[in-house]
PDB file of N, CA, C and O in Angstrom:
ATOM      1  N   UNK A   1       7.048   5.436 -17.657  1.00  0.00           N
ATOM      2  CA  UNK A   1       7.094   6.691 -16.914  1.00  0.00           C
ATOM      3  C   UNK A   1       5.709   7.317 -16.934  1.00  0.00           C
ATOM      4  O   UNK A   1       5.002   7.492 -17.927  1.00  0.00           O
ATOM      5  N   UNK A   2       5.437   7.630 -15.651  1.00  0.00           N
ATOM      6  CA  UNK A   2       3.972   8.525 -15.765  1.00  0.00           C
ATOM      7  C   UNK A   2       3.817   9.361 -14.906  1.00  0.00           C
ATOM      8  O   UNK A   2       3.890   9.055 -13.716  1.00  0.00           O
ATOM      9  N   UNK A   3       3.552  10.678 -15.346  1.00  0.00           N
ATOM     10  CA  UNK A   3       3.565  12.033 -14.415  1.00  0.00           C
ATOM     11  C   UNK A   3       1.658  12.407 -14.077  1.00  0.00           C
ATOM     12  O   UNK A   3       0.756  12.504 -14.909  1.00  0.00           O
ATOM     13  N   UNK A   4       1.583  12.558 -12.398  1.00  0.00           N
ATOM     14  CA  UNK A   4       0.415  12.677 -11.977  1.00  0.00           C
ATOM     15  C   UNK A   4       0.382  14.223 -11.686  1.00  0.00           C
ATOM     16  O   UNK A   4       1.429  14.827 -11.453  1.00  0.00           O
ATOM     17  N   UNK A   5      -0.667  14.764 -11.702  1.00  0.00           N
ATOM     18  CA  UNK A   5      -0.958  15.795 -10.396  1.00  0.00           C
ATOM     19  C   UNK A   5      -1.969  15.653  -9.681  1.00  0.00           C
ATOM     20  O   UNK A   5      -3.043  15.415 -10.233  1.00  0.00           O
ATOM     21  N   UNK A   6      -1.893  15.756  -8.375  1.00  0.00           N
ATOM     22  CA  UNK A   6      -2.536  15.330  -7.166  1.00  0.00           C
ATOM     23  C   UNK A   6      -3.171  16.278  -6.592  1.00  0.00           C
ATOM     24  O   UNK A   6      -2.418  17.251  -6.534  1.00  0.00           O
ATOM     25  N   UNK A   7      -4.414  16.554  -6.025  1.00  0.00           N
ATOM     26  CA  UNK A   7      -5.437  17.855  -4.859  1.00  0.00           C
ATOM     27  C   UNK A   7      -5.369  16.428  -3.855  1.00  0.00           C
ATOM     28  O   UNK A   7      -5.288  15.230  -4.128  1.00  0.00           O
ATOM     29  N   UNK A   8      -5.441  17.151  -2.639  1.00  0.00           N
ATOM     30  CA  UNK A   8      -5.438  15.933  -1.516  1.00  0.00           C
ATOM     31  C   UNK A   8      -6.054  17.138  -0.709  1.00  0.00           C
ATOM     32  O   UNK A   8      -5.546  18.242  -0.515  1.00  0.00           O
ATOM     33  N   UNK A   9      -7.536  16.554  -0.196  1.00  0.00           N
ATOM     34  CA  UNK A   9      -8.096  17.720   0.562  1.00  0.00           C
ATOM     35  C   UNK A   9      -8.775  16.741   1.256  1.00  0.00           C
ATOM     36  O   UNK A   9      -9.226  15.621   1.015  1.00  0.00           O
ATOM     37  N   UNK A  10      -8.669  18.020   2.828  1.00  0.00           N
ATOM     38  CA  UNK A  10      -9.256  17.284   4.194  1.00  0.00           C
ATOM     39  C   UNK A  10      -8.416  17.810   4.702  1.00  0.00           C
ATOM     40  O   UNK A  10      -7.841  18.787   4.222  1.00  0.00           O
ATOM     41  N   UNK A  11      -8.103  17.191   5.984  1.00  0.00           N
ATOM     42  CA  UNK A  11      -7.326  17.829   7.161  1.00  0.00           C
ATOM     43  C   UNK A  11      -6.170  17.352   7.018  1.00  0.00           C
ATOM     44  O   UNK A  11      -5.906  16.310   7.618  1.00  0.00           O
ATOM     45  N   UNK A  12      -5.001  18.095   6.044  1.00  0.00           N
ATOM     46  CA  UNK A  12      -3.674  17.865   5.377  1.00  0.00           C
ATOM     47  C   UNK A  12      -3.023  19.358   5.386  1.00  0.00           C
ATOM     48  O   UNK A  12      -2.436  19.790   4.393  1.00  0.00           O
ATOM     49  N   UNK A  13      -3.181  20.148   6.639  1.00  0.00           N
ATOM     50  CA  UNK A  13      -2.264  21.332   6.592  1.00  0.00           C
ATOM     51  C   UNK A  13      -2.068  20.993   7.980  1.00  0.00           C
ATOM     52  O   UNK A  13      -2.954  20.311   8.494  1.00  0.00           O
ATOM     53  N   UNK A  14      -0.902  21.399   8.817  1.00  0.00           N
ATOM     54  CA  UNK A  14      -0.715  21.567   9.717  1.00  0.00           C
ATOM     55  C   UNK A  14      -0.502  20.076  10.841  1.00  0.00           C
ATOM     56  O   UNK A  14      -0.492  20.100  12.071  1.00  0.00           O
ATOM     57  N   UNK A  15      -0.328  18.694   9.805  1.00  0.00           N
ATOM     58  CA  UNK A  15      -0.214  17.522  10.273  1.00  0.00           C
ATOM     59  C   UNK A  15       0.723  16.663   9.692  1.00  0.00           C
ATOM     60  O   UNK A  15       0.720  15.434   9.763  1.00  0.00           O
ATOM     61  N   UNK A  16       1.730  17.561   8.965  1.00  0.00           N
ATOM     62  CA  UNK A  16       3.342  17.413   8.741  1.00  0.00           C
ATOM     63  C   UNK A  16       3.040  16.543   7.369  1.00  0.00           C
ATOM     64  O   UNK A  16       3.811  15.632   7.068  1.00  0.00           O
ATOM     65  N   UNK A  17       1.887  16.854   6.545  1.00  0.00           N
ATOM     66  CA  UNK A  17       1.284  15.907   5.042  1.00  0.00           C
ATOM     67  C   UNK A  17       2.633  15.926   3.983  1.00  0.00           C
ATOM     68  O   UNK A  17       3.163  15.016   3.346  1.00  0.00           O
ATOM     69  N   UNK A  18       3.023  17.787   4.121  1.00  0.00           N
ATOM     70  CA  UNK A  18       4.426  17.563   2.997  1.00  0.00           C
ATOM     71  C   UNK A  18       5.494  16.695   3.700  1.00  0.00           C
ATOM     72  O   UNK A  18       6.111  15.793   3.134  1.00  0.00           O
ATOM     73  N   UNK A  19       5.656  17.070   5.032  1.00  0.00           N
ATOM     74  CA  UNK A  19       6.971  16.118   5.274  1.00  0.00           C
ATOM     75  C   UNK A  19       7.001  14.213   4.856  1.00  0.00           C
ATOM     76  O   UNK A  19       7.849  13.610   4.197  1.00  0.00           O
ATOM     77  N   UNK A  20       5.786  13.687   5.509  1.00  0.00           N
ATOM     78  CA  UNK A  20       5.435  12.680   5.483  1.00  0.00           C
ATOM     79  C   UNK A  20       5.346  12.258   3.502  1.00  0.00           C
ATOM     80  O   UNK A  20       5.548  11.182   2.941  1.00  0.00           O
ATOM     81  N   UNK A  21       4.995  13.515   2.962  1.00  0.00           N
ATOM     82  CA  UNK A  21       4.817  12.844   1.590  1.00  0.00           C
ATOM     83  C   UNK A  21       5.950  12.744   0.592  1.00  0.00           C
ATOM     84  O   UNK A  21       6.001  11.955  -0.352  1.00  0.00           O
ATOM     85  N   UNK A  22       7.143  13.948   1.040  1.00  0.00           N
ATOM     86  CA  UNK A  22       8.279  13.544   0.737  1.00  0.00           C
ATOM     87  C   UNK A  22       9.135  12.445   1.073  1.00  0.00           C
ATOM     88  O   UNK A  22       9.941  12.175   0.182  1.00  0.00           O
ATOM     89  N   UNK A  23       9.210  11.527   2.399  1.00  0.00           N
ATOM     90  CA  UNK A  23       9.456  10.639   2.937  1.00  0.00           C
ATOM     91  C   UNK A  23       9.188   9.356   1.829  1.00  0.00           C
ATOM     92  O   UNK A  23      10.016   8.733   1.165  1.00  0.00           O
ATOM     93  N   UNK A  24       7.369   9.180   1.913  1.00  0.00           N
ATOM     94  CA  UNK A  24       6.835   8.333   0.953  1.00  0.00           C
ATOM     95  C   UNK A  24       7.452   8.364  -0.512  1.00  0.00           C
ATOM     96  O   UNK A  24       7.323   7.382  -1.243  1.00  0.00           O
ATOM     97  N   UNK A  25       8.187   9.613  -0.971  1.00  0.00           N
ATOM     98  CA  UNK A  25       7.842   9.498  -2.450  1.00  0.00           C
ATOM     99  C   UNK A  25       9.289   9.403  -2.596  1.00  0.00           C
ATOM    100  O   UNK A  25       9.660   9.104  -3.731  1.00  0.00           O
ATOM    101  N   UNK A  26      10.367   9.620  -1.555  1.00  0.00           N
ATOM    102  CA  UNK A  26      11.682   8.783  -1.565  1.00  0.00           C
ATOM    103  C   UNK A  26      12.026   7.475  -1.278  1.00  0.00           C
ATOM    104  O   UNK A  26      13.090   6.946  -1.597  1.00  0.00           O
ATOM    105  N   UNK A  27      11.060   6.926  -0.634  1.00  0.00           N
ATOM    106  CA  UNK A  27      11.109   5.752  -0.646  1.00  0.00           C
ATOM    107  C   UNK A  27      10.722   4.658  -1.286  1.00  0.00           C
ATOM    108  O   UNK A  27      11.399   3.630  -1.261  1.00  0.00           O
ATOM    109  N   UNK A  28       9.081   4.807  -2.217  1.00  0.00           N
ATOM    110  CA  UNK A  28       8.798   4.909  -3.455  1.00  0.00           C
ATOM    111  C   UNK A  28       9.591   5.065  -5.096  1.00  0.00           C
ATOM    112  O   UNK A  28       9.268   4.582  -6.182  1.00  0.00           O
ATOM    113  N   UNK A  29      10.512   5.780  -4.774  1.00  0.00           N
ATOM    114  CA  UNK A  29      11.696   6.455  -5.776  1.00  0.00           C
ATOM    115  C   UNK A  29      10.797   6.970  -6.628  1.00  0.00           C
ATOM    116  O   UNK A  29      10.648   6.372  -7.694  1.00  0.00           O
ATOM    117  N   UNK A  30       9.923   8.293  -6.344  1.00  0.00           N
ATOM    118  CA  UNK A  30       9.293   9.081  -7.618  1.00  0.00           C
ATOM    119  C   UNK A  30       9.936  10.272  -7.375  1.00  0.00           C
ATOM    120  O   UNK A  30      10.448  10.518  -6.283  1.00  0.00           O
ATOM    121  N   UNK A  31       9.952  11.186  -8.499  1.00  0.00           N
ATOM    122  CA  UNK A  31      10.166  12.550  -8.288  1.00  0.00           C
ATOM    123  C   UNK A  31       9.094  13.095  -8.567  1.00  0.00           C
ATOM    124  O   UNK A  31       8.163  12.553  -9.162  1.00  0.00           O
ATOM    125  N   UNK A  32       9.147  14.818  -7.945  1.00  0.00           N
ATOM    126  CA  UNK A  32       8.135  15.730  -8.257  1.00  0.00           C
ATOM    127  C   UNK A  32       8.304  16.738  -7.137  1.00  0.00           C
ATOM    128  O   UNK A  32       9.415  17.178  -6.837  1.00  0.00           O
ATOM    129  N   UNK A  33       6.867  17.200  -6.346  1.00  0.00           N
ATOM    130  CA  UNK A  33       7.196  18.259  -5.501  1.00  0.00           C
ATOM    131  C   UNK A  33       5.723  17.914  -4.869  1.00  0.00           C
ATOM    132  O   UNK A  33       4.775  17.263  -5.310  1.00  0.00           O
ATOM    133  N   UNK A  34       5.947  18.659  -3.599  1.00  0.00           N
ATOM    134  CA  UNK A  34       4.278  19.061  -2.636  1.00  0.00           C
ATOM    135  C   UNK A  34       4.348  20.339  -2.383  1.00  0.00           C
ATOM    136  O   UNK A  34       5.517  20.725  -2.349  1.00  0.00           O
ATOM    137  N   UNK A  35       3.309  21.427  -2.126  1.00  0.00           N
ATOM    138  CA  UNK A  35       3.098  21.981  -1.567  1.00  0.00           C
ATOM    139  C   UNK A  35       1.740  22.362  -1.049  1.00  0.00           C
ATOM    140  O   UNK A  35       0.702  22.138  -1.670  1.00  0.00           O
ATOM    141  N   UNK A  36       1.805  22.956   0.135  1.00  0.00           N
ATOM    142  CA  UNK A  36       0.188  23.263   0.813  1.00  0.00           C
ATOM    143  C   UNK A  36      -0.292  24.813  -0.352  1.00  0.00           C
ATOM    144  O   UNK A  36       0.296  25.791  -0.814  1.00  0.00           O
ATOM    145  N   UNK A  37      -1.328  24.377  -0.385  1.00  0.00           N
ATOM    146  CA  UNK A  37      -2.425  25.656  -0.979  1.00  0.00           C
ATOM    147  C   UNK A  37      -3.280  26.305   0.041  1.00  0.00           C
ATOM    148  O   UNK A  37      -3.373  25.880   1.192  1.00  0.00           O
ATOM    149  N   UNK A  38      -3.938  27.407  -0.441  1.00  0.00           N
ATOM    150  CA  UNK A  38      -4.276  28.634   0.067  1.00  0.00           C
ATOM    151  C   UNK A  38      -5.976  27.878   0.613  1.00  0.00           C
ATOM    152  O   UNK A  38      -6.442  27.968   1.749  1.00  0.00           O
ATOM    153  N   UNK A  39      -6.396  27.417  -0.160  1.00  0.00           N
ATOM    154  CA  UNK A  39      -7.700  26.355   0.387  1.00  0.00           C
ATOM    155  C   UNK A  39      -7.561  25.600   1.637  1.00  0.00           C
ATOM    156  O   UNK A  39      -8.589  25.187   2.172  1.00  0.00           O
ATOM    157  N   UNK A  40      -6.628  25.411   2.071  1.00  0.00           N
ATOM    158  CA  UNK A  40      -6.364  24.289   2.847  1.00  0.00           C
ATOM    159  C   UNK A  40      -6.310  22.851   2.623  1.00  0.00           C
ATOM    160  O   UNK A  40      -6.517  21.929   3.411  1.00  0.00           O
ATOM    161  N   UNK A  41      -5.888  22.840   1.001  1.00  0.00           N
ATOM    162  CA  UNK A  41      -5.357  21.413   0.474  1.00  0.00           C
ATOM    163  C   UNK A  41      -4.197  21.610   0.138  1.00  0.00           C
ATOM    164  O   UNK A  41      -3.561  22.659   0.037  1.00  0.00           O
ATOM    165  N   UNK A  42      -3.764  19.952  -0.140  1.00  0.00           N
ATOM    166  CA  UNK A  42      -2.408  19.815  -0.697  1.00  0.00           C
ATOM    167  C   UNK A  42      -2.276  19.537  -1.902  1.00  0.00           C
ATOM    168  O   UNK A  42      -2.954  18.633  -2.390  1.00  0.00           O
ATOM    169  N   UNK A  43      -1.504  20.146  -2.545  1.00  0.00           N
ATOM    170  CA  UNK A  43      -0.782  19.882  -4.027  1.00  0.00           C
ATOM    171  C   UNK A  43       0.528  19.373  -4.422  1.00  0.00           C
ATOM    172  O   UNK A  43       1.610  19.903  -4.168  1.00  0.00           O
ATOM    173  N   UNK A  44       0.315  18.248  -5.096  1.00  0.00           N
ATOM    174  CA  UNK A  44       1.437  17.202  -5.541  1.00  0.00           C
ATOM    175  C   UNK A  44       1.730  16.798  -6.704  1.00  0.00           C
ATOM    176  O   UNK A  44       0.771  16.391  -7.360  1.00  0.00           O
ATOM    177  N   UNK A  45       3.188  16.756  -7.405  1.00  0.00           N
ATOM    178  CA  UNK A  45       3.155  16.176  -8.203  1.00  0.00           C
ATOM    179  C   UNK A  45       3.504  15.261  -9.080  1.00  0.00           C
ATOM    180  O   UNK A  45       4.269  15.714  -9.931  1.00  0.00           O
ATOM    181  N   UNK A  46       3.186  13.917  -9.231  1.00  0.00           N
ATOM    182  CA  UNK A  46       4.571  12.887  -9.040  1.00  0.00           C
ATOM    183  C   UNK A  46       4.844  12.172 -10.525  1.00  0.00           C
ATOM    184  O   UNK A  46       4.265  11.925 -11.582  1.00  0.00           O
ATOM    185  N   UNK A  47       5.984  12.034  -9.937  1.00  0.00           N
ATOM    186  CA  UNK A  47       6.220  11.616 -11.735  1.00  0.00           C
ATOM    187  C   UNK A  47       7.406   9.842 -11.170  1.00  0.00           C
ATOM    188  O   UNK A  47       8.413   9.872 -10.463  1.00  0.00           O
ATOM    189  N   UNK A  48       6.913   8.883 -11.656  1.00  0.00           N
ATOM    190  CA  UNK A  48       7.613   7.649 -11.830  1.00  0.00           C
ATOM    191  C   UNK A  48       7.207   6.631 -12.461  1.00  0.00           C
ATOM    192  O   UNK A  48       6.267   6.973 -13.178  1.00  0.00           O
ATOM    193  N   UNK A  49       7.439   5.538 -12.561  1.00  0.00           N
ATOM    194  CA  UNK A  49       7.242   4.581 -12.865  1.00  0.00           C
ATOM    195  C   UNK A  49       5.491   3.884 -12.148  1.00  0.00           C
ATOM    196  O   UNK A  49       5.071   3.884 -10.990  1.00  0.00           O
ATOM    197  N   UNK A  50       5.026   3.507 -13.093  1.00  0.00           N
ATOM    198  CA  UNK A  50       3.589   3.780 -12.972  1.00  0.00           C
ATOM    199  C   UNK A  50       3.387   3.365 -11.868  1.00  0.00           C
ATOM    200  O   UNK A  50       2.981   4.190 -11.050  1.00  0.00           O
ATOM    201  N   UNK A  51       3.656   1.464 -11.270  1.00  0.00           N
ATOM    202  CA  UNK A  51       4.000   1.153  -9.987  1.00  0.00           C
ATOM    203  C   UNK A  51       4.204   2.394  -8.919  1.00  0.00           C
ATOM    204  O   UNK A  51       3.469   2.626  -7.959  1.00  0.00           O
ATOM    205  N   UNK A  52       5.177   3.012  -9.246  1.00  0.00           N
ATOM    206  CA  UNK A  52       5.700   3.886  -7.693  1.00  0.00           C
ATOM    207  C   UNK A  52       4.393   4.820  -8.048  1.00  0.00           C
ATOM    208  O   UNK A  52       3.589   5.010  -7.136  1.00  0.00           O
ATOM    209  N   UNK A  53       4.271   5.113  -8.687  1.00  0.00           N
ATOM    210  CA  UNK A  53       3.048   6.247  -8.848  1.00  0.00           C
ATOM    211  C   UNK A  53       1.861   5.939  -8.075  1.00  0.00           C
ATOM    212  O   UNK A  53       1.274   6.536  -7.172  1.00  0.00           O
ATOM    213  N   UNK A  54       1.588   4.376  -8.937  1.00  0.00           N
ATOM    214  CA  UNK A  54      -0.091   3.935  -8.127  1.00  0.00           C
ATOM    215  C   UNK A  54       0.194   3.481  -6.471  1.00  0.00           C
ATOM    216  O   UNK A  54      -0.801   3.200  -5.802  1.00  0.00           O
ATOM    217  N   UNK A  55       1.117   3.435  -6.032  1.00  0.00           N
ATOM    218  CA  UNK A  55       1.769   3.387  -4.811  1.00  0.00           C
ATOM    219  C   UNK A  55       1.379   4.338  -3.773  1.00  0.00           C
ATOM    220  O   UNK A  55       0.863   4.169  -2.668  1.00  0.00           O
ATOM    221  N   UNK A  56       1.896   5.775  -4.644  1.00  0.00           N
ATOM    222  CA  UNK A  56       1.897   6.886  -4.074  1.00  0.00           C
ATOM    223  C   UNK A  56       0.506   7.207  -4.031  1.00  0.00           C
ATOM    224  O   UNK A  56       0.083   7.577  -2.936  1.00  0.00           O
ATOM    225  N   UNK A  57      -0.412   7.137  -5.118  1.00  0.00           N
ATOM    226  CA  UNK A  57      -1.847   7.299  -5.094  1.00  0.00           C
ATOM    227  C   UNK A  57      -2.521   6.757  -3.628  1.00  0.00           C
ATOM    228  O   UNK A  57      -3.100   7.446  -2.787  1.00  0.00           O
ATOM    229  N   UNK A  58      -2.243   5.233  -3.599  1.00  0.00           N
ATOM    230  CA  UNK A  58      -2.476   4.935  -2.296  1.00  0.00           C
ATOM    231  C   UNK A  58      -2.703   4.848  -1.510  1.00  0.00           C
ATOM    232  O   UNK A  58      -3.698   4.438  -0.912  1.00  0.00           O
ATOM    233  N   UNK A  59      -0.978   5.572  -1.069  1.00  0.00           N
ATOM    234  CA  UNK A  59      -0.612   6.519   0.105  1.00  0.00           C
ATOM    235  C   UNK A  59      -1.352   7.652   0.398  1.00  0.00           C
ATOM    236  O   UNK A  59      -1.283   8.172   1.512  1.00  0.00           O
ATOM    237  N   UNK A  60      -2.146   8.144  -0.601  1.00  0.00           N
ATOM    238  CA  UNK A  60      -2.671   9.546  -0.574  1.00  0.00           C
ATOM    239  C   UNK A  60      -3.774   9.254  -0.026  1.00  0.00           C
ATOM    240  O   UNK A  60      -4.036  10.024   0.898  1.00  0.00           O
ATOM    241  N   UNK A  61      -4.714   8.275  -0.249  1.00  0.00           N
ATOM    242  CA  UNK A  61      -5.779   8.441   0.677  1.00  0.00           C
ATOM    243  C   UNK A  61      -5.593   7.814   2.423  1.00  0.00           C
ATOM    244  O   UNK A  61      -6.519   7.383   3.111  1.00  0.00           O
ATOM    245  N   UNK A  62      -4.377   7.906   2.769  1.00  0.00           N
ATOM    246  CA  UNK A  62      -4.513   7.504   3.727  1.00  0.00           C
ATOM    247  C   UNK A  62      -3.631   9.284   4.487  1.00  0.00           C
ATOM    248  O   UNK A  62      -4.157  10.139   5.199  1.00  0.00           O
ATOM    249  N   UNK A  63      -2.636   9.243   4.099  1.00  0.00           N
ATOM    250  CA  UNK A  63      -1.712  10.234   4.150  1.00  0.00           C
ATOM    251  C   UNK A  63      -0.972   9.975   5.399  1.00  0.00           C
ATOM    252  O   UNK A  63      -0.792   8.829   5.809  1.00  0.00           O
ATOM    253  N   UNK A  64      -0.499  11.129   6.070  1.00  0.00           N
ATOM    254  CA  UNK A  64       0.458  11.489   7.642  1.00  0.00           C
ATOM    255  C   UNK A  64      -0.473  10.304   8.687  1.00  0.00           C
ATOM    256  O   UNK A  64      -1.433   9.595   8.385  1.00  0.00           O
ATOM    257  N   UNK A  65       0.217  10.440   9.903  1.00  0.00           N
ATOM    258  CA  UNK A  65      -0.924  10.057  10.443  1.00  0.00           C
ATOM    259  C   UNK A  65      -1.970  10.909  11.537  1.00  0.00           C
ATOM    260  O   UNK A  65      -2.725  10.416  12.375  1.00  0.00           O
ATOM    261  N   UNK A  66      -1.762  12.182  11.257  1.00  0.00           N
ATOM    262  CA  UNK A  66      -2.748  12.676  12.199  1.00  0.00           C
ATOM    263  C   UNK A  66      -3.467  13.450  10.769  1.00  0.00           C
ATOM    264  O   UNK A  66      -3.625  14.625  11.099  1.00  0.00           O
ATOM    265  N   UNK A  67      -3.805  13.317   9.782  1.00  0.00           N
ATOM    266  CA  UNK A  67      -4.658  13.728   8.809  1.00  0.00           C
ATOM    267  C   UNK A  67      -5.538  13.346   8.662  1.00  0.00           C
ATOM    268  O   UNK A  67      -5.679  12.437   9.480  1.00  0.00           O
ATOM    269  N   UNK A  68      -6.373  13.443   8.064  1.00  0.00           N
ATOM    270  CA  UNK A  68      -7.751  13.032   7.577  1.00  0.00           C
ATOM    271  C   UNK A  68      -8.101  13.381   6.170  1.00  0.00           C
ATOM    272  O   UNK A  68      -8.460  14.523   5.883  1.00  0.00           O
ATOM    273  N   UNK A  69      -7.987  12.231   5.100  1.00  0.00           N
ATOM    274  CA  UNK A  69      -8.282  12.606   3.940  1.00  0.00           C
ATOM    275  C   UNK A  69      -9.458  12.366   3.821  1.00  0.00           C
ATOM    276  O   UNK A  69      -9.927  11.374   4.379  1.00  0.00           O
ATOM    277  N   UNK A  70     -10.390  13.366   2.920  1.00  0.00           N
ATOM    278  CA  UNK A  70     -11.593  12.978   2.431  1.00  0.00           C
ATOM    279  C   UNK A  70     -11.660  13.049   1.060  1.00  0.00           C
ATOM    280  O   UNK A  70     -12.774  12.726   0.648  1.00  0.00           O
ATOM    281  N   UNK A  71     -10.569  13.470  -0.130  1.00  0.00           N
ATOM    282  CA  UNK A  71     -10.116  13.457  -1.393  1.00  0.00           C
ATOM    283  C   UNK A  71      -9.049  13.761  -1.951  1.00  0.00           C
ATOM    284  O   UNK A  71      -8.218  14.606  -1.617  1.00  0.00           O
ATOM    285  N   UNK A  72      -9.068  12.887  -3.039  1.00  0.00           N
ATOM    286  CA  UNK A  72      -8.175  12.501  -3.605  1.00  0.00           C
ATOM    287  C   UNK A  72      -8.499  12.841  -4.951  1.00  0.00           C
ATOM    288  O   UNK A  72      -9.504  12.514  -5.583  1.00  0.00           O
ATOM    289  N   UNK A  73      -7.502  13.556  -5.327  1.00  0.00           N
ATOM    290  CA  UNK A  73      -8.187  14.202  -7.268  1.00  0.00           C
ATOM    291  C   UNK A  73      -7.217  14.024  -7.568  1.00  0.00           C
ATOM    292  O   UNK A  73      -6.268  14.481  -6.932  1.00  0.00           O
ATOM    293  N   UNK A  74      -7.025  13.063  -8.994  1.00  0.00           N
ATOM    294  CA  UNK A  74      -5.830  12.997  -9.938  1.00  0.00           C
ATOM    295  C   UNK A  74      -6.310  13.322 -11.704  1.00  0.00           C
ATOM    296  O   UNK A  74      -7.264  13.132 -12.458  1.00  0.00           O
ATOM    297  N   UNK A  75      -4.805  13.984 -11.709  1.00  0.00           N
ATOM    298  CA  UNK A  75      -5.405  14.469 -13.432  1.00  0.00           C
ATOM    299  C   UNK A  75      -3.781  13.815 -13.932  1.00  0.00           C
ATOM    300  O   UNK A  75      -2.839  14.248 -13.268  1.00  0.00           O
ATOM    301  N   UNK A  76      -3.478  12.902 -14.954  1.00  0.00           N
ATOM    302  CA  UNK A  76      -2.813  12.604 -15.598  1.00  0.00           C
ATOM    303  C   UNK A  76      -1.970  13.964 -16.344  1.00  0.00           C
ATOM    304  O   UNK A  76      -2.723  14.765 -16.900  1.00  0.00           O
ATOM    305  N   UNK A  77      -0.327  14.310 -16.399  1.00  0.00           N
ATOM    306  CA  UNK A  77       0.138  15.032 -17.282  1.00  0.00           C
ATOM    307  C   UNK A  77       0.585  14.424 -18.494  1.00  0.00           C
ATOM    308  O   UNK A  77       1.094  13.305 -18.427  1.00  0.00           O
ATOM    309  N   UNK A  78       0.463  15.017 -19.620  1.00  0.00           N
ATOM    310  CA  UNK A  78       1.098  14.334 -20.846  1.00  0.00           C
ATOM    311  C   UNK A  78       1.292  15.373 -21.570  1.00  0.00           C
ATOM    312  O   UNK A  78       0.540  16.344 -21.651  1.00  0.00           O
ATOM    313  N   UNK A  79       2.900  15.109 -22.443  1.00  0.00           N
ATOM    314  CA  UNK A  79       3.637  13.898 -21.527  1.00  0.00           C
ATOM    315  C   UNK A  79       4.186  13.950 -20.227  1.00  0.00           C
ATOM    316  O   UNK A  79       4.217  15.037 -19.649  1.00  0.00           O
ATOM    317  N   UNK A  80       4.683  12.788 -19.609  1.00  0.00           N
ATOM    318  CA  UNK A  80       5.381  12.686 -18.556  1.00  0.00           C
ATOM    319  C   UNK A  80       5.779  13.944 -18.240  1.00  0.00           C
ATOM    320  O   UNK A  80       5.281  14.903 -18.829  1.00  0.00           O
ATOM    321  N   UNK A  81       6.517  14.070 -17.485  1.00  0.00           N
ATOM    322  CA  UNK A  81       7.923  15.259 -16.857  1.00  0.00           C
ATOM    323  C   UNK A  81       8.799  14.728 -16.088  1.00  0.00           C
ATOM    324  O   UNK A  81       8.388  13.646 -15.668  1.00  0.00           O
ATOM    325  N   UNK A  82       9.842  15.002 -15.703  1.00  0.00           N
ATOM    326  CA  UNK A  82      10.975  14.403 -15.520  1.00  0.00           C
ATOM    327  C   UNK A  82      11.284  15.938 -14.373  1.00  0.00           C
ATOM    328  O   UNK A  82      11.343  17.167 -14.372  1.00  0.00           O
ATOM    329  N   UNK A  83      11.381  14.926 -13.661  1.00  0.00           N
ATOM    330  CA  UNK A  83      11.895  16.475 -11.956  1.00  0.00           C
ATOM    331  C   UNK A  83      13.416  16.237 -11.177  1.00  0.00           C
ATOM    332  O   UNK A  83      12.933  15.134 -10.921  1.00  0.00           O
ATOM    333  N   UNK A  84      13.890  16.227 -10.962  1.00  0.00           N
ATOM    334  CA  UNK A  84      15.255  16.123 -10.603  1.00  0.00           C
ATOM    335  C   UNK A  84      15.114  16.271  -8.833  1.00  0.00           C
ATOM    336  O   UNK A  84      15.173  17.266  -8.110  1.00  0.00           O
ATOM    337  N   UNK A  85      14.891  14.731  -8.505  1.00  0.00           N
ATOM    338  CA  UNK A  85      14.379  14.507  -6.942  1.00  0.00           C
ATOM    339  C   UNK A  85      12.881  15.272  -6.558  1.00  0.00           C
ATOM    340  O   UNK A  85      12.238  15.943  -7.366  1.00  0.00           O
ATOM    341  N   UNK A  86      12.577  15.069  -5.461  1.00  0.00           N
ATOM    342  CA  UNK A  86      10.984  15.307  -4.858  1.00  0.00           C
ATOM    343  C   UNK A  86      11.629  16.831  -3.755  1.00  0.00           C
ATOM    344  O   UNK A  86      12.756  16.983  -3.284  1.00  0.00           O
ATOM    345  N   UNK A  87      10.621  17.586  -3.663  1.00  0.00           N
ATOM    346  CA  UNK A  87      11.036  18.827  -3.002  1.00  0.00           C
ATOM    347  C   UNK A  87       9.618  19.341  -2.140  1.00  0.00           C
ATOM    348  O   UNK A  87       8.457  19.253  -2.539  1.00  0.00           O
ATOM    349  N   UNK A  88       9.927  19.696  -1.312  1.00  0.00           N
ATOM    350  CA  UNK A  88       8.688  20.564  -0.877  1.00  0.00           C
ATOM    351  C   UNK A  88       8.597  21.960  -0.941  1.00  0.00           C
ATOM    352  O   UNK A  88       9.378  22.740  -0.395  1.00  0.00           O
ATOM    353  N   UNK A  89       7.219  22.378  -1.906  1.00  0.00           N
ATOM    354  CA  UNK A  89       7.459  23.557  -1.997  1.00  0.00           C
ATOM    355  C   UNK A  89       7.305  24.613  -1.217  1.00  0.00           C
ATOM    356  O   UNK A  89       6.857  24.125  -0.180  1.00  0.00           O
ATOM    357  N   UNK A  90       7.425  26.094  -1.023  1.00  0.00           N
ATOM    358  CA  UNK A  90       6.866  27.173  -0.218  1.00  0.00           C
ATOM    359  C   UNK A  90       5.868  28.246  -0.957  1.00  0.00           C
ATOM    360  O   UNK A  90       5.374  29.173  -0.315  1.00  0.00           O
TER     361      UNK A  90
END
């Protein structure tokens, strides 16, 4: 089990990044949450099996498809966390 938190910055507001990243991270099977920040990045945070995790990492530099990532920042949580399904936040 390994819990990430994610900054995903670039052009990831307004190009459906949470919808698309909840999609990914159910299909993936991780839990956690997204939400857009006040910067105009996205904040994520995923927690699975290291596989689905480095998966999701991935996914992040590519993201939605009308986005444009130019970063990707991950900081390891420890320990893990355990989230009860993926959510998007407000």
């Amino acid at each position: 089990m390994k819990t990430v938190q994610v900054r995903i910055e670039g052009r990831v507001q307004g190009v459906y990044f949470r919808d698309y990243t909840r999609r990914e991270a159910l299909q993936q099977g991780v839990d956690g949450w997204v939400r857009n920040l006040p910067d105009g990045s996205v904040e994520a945070v995923i927690s699975g099996s290291d596989k689905a995790v480095e998966a999701m990492l991935d996914w992040f530099q590519i993201g939605s498809p009308h986005a444009v990532v130019r970063a990707v920042k991950v900081k390891d949580i420890v320990p893990p966390r355990e989230y009860p399904g993926f959510d998007i936040r407000f």
